[in-house]
C-alpha positions in Angstrom: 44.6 48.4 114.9 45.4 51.9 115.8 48.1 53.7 114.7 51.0 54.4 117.3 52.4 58.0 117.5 56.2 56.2 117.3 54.9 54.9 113.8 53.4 58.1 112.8 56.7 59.9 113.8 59.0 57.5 111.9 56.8 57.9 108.6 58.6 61.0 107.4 62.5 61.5 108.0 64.2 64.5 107.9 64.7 66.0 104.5 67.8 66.4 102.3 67.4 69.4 100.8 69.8 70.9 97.9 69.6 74.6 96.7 70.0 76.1 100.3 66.3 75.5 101.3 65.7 76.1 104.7 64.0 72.8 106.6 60.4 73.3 107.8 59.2 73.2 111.3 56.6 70.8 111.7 54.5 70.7 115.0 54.1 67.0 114.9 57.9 65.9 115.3 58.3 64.5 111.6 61.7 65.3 111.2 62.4 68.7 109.6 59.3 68.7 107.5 55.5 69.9 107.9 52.8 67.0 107.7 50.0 69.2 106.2 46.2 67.9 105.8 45.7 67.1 102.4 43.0 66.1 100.3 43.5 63.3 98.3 43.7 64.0 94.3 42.6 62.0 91.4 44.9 62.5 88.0 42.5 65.2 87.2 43.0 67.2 90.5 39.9 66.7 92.0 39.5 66.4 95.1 38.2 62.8 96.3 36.0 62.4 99.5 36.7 64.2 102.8 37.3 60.4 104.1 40.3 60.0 102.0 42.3 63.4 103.5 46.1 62.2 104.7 49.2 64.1 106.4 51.7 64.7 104.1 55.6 66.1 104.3 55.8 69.1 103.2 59.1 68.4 102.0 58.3 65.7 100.0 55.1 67.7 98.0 58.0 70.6 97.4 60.9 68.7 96.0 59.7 65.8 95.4 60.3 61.7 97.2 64.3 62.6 96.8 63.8 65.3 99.4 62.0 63.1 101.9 61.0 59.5 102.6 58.0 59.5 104.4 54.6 58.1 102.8 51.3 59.9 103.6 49.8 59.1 106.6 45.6 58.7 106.7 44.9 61.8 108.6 42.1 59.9 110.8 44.7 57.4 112.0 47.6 60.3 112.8 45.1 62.4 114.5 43.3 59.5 116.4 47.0 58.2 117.3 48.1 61.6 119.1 44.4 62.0 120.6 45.6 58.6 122.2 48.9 60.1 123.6 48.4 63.0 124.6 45.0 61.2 126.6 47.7 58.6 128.3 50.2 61.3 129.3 47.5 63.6 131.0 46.4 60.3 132.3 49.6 59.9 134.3 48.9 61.2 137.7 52.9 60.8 138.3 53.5 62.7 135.8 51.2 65.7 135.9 52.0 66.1 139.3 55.7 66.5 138.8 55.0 69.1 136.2 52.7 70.6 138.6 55.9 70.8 141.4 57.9 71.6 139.2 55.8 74.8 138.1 55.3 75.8 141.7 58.6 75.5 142.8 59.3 77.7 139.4 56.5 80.3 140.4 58.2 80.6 144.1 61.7 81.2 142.8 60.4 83.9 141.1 58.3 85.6 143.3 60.2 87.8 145.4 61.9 89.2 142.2 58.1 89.6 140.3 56.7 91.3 143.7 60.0 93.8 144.1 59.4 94.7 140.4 55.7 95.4 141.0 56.8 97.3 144.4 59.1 99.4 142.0 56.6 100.2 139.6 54.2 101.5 142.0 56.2 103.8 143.7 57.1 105.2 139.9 53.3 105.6 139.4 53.0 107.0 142.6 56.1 109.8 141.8 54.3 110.3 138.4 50.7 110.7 140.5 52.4 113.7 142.3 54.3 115.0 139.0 51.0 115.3 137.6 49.7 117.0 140.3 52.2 119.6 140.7 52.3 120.4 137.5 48.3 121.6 137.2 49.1 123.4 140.1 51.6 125.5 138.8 49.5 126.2 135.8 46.6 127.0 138.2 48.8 129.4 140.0 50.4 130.7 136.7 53.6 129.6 137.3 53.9 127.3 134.4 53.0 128.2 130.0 49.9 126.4 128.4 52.3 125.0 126.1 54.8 123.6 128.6 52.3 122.3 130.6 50.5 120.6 127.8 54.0 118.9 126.8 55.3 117.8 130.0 51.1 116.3 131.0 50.9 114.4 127.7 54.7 112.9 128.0 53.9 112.0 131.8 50.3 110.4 130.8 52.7 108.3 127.9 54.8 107.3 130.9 52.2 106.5 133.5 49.8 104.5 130.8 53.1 102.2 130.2 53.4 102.1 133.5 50.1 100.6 134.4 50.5 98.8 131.0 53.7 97.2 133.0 51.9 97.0 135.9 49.1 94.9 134.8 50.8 92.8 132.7 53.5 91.8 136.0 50.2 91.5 138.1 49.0 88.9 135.7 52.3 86.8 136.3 52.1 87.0 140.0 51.0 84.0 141.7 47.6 84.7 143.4 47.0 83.1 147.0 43.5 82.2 146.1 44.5 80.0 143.5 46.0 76.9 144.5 47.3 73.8 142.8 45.0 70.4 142.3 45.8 68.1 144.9 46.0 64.6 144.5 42.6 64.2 145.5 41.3 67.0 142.7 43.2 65.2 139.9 42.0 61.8 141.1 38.4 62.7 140.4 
């Protein structure tokens, strides 16, 4: 009988910790403690067989079964439990499309704020361009020091490589109008 995530999840509870430790995250909701893959160890701290590796709190390795309730879990059956879930929710074409909408709708709130900012930075690396410019043509006409010009160029080439750094990094965000959604019919097959 497979294991059910709601059983793996009610395995460990939450610690009760004393000193002032700080609880542990743990990425597969088990309370406030880490489930860790663990080897199985015989009295002489050998590790057994691969087969017999389990999660295990965190928490409870630490500070012992005071600090948390949760018996090991067989790391086949926990890990064969949330392949299960997570392969029913992605399943659920109701649901993947909602989260689909709901990104959309997100992406078009955002979009004439993203595209103003990336209007805004162009015209800044456009105004730097010309800065640039200007400036080796004073030095060309002697109108400007080696040494000035060699300050103000590199502090202008700092500001226009963030700049594009900015730039590229906003363009990335924006929403592309070749790429499109699934439709119903894409997450169907």
């Amino acid at each position: 009988m497979p294991l059910e995530l709601s059983e793996v999840s009610a395995n460990c509870q939450p610690a009760v910790r004393s000193g002032g430790h700080p609880p542990v995250v743990d990425p597969i909701r088990s309370g406030s403690n880490v489930m860790a893959p663990s080897p199985v160890e015989s009295a002489r701290s050998k590790p057994c067989l691969p087969h017999e590796a389990y999660y295990a709190c965190t928490g409870r390795q630490k500070y012992g079964p005071n600090a948390c309730m949760g018996e090991r879990l067989p790391r086949e059956k926990a890990e064969r439990a949330v392949l299960h879930q997570l392969a029913s929710v992605y399943r659920d074409e109701r649901l993947v499309g909602e989260a689909l909408a709901k990104a959309r709708a997100e992406a078009e709130q955002h979009c004439p704020e993203l595209e103003q900012r990336l209007a805004s930075i162009s015209a800044e690396i456009t105004r730097a361009e010309r800065a640039f410019e200007r400036y080796h043509e004073a030095f060309e006409q002697g109108k400007l020091s080696p040494e000035r010009c060699e300050t103000r160029l590199s502090r202008l080439q700092a500001r226009l490589d963030d700049l594009h750094a900015q730039h590229a990094g906003l363009s990335l965000q924006a929403p592309h109008e070749a790429a499109q959604a699934p439709t119903a019919a894409d997450l169907a097959a």
